[in-house]
N, CA and C atoms as an extended XYZ file, in Angstrom:
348
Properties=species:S:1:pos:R:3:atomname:S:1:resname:S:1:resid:I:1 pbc="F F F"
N       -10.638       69.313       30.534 N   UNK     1
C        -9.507       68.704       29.885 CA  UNK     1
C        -9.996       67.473       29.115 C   UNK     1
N        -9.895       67.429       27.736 N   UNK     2
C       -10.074       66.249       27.308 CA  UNK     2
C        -9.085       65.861       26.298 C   UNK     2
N        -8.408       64.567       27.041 N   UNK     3
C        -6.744       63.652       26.176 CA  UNK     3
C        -7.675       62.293       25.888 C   UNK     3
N        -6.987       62.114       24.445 N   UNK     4
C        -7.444       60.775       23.001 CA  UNK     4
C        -6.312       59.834       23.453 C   UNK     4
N        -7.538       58.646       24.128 N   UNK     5
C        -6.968       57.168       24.678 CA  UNK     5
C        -7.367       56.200       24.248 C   UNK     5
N        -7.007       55.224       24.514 N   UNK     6
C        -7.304       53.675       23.980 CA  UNK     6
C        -7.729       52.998       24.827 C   UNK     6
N        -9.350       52.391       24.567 N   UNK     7
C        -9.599       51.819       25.688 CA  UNK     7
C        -9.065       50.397       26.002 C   UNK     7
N        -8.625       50.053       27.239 N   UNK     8
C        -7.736       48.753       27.894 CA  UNK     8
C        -8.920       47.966       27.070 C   UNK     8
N       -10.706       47.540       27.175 N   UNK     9
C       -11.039       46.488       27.201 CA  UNK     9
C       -11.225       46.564       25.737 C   UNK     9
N       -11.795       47.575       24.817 N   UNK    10
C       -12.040       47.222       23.088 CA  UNK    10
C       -10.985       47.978       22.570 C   UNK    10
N       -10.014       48.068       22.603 N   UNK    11
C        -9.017       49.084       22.436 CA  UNK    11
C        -9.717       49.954       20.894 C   UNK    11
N       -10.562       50.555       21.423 N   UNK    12
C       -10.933       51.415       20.720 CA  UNK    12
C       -10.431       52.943       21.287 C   UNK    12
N       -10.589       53.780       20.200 N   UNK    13
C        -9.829       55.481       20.658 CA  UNK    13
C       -11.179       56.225       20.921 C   UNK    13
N       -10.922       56.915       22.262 N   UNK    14
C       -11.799       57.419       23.055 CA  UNK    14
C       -11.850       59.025       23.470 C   UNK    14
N       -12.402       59.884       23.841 N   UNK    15
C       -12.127       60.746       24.435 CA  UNK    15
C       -12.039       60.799       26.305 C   UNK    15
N       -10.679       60.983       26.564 N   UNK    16
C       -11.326       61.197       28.077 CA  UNK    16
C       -11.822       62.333       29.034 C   UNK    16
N       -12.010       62.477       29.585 N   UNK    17
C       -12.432       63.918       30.665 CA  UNK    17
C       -11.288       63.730       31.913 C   UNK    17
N       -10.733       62.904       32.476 N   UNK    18
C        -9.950       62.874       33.316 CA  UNK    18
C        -9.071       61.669       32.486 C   UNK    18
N        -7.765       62.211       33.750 N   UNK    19
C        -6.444       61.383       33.171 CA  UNK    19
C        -6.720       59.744       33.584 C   UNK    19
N        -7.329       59.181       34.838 N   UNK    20
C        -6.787       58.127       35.620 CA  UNK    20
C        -8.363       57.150       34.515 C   UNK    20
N        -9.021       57.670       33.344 N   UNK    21
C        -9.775       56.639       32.587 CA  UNK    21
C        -9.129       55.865       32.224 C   UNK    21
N        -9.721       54.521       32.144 N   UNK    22
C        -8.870       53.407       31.069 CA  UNK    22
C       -10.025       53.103       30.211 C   UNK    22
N       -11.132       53.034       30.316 N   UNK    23
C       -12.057       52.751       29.585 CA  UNK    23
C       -12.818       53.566       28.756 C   UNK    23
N       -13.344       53.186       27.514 N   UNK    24
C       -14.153       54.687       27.170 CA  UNK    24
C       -15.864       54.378       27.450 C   UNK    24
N       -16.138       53.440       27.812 N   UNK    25
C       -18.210       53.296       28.637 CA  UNK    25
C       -17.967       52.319       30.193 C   UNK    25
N       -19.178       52.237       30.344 N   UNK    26
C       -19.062       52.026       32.151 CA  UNK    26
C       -19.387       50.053       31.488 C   UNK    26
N       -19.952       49.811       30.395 N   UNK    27
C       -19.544       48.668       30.033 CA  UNK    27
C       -18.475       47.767       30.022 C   UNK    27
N       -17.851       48.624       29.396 N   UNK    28
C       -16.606       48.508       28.896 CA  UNK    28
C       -15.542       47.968       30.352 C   UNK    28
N       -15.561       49.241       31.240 N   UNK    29
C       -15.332       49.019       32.204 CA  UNK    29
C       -15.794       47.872       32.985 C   UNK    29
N       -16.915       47.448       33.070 N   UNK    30
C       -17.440       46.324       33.814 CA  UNK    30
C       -16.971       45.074       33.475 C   UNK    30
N       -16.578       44.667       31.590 N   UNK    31
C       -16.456       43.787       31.162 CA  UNK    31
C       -14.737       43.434       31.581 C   UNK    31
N       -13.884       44.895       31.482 N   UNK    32
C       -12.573       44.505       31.863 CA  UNK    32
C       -12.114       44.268       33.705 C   UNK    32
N       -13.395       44.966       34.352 N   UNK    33
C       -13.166       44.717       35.665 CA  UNK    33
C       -13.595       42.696       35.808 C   UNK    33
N       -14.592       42.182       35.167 N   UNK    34
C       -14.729       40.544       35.366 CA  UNK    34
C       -13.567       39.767       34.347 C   UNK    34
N       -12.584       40.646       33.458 N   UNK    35
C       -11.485       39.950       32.728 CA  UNK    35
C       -10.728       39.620       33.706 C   UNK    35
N       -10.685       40.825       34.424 N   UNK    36
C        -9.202       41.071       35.531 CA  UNK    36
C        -9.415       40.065       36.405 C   UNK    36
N       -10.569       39.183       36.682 N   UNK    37
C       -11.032       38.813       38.429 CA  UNK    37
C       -10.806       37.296       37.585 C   UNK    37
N       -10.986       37.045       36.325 N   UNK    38
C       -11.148       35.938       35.890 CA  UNK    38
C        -9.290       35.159       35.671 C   UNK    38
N        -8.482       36.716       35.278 N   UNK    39
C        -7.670       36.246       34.954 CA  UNK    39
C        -6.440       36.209       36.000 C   UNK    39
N        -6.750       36.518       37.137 N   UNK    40
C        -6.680       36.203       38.274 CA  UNK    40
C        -6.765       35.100       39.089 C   UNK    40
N        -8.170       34.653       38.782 N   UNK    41
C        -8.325       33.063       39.454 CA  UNK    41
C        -8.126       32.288       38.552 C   UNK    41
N        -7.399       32.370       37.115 N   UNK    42
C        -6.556       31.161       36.319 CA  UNK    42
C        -5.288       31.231       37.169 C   UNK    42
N        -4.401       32.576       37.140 N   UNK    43
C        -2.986       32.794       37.529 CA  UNK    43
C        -3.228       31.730       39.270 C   UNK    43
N        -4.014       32.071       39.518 N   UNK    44
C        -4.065       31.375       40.989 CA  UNK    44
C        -4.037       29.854       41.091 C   UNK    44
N        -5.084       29.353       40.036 N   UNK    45
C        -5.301       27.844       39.851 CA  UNK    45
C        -3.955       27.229       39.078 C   UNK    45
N        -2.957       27.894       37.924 N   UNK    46
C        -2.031       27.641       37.693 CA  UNK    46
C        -1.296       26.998       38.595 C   UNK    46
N        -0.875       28.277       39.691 N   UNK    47
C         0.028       28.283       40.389 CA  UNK    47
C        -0.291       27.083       41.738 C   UNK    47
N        -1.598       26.733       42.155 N   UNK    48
C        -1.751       25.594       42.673 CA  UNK    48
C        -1.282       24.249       41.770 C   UNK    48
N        -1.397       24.368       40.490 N   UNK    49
C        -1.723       22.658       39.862 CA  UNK    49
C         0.130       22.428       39.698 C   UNK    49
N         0.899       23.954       39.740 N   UNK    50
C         2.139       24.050       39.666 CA  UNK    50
C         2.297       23.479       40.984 C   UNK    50
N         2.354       23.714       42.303 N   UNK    51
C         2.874       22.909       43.372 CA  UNK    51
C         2.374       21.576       43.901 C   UNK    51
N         1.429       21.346       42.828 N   UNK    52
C         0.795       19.622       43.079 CA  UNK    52
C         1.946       18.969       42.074 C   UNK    52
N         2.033       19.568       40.992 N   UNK    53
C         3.008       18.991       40.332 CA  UNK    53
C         4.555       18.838       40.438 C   UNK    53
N         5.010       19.589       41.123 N   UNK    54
C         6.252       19.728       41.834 CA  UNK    54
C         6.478       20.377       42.968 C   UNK    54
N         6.060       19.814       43.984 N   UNK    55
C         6.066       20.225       45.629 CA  UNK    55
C         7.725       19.576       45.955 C   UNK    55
N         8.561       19.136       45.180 N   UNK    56
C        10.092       19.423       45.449 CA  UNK    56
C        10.738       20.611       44.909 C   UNK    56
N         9.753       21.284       44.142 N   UNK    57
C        10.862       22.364       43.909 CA  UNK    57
C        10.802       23.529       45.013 C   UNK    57
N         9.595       23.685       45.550 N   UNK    58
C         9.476       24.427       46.644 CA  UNK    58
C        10.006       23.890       48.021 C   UNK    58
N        10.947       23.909       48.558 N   UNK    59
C        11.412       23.445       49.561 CA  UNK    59
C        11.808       24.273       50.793 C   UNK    59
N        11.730       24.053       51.844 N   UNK    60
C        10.864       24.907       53.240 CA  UNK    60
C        12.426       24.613       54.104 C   UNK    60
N        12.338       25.462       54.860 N   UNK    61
C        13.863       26.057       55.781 CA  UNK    61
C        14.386       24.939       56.015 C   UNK    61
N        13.451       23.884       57.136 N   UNK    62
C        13.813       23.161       58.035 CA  UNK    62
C        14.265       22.525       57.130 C   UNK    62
N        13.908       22.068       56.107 N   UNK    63
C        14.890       20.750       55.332 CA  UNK    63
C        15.754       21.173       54.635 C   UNK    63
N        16.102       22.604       54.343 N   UNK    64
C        17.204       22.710       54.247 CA  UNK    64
C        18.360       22.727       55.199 C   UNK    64
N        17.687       22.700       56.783 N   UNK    65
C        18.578       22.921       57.352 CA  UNK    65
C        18.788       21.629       57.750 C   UNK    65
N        18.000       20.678       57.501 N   UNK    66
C        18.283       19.270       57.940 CA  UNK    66
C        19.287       18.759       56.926 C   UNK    66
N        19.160       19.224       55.666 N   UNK    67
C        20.544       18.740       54.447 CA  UNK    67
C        21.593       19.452       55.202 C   UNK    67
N        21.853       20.275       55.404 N   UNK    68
C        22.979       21.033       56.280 CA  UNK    68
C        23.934       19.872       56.791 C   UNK    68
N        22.874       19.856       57.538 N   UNK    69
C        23.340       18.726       59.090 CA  UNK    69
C        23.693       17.418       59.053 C   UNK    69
N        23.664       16.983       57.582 N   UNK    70
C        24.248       15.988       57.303 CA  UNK    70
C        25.677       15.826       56.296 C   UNK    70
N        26.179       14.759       56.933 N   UNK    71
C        28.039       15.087       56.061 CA  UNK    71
C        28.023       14.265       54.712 C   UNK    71
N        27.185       13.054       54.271 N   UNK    72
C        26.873       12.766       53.062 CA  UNK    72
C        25.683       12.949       52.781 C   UNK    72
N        25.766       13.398       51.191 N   UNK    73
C        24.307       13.662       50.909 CA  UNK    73
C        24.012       13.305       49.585 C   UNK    73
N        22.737       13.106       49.033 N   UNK    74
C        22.476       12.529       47.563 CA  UNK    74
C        22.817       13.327       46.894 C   UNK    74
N        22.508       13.338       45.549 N   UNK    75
C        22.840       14.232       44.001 CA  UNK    75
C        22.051       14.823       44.152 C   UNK    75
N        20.676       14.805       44.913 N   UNK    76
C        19.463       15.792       44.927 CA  UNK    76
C        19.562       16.654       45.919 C   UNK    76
N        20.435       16.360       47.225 N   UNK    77
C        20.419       17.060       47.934 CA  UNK    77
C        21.472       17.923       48.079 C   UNK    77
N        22.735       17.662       47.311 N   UNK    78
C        23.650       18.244       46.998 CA  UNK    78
C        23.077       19.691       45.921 C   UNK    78
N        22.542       19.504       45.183 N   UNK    79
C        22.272       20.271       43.435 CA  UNK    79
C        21.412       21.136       44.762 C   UNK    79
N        20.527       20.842       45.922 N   UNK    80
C        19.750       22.107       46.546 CA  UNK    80
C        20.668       22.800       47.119 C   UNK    80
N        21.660       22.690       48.365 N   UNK    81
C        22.730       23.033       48.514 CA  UNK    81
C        23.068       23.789       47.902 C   UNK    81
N        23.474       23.622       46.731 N   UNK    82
C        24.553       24.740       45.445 CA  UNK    82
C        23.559       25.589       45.026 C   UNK    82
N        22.397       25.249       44.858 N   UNK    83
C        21.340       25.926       43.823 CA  UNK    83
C        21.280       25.601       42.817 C   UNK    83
N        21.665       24.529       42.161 N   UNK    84
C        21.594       23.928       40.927 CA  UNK    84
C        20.570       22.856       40.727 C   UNK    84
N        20.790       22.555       39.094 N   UNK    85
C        19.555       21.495       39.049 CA  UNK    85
C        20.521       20.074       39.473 C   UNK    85
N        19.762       18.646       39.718 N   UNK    86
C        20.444       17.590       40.063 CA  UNK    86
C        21.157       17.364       38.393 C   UNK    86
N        20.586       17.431       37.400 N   UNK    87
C        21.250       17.002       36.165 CA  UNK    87
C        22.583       18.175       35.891 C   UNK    87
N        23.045       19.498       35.976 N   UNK    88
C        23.881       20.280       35.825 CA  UNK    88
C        24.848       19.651       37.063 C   UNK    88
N        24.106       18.841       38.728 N   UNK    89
C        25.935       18.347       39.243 CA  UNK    89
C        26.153       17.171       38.872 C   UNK    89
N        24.930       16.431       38.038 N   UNK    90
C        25.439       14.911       37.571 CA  UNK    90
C        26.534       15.466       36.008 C   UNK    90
N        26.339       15.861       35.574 N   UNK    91
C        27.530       16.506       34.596 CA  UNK    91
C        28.796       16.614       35.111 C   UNK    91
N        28.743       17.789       36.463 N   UNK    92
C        30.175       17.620       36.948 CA  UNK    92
C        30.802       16.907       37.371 C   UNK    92
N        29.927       15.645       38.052 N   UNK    93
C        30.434       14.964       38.764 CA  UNK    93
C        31.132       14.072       37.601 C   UNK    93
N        30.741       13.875       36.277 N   UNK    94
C        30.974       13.171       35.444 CA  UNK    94
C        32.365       13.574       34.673 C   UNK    94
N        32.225       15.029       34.821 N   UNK    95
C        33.536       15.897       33.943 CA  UNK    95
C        34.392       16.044       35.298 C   UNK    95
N        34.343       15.103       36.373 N   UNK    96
C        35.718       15.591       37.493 CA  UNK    96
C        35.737       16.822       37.866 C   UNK    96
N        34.461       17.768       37.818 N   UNK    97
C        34.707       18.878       38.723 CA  UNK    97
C        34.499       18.471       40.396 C   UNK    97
N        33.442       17.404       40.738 N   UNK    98
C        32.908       17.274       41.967 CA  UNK    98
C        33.000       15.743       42.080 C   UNK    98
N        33.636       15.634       43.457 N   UNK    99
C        34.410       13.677       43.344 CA  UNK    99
C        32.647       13.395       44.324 C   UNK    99
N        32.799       12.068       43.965 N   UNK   100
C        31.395       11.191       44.346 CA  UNK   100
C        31.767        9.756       44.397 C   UNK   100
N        31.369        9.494       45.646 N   UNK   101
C        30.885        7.709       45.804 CA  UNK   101
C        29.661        7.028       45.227 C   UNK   101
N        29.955        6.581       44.350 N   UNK   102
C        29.057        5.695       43.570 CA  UNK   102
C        28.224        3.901       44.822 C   UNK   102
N        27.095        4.710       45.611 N   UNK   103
C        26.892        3.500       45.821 CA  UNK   103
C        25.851        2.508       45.271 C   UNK   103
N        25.869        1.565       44.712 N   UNK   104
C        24.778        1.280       44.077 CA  UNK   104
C        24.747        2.127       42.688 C   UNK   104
N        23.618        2.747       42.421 N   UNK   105
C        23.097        3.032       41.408 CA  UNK   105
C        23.012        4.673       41.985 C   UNK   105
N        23.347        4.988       43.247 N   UNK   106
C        23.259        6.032       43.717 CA  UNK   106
C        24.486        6.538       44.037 C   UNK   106
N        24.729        8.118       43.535 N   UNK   107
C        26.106        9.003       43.919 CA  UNK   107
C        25.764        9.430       44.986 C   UNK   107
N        26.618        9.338       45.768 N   UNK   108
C        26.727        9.423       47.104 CA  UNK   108
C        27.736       10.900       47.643 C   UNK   108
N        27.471       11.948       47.853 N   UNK   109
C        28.755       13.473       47.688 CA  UNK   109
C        29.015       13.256       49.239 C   UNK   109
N        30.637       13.589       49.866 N   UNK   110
C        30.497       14.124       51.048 CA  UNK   110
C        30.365       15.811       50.535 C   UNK   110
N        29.724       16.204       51.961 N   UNK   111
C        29.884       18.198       51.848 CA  UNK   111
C        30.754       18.232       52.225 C   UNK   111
N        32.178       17.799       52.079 N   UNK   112
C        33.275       18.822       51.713 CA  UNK   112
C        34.317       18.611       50.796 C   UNK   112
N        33.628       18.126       49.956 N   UNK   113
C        33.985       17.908       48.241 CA  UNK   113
C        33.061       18.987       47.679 C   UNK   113
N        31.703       19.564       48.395 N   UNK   114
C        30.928       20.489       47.339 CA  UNK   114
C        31.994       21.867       47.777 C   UNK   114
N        32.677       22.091       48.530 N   UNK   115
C        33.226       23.490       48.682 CA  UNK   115
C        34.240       23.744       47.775 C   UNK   115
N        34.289       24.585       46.996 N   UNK   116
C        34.812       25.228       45.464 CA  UNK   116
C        35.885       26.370       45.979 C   UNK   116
């Protein structure tokens, strides 16, 4: 059996002998097997420099369950609560959808003003 493919690494048109080829030389192949491993340990290093840079957006059970457990809570801890960002409930709170104690410089929500 031979089906006309495109190879993944020079996308050049190839002949194959079996269906499961992606490559048309064992080069070829070698060069896209060290693309794959390379572009792999970027996606990986990304995704570290991503949680150095914002290790609040990833946030872990217990502290959610510790926001739970409390009856006032900040604008930040409220917006996790809902699933929103803190700037989309500082809007509402501003347009009178969601009432807030202003203490200081800080809005202050009880949780049971966030129930809709």
């Amino acid at each position: 059996m031979r089906i006309l493919k495109i190879c993944d690494y020079c996308k050049k048109d190839f002949i194959a002998k079996k269906t499961s080829s992606k490559t048309c030389s064992d080069d070829c192949a070698k060069r896209l097997y060290k693309l794959n491993l390379r572009n792999k340990k970027i996606h990986h290093e990304e995704l570290k420099t991503e949680f150095k840079r914002k290790p609040e957006a990833f946030i872990k059970e217990d502290q959610i369950k510790a926001i739970q457990a409390k009856e006032n809570l900040t604008l930040k801890e409220a917006a996790v609560l809902l699933n929103i960002s803190p700037l989309t409930l500082r809007r509402w709170i501003l347009g009178g959808k969601v009432r807030s104690n202003k203490i200081g410089k800080k809005h202050m929500i009880l949780k049971v003003d966030l129930s809709f």
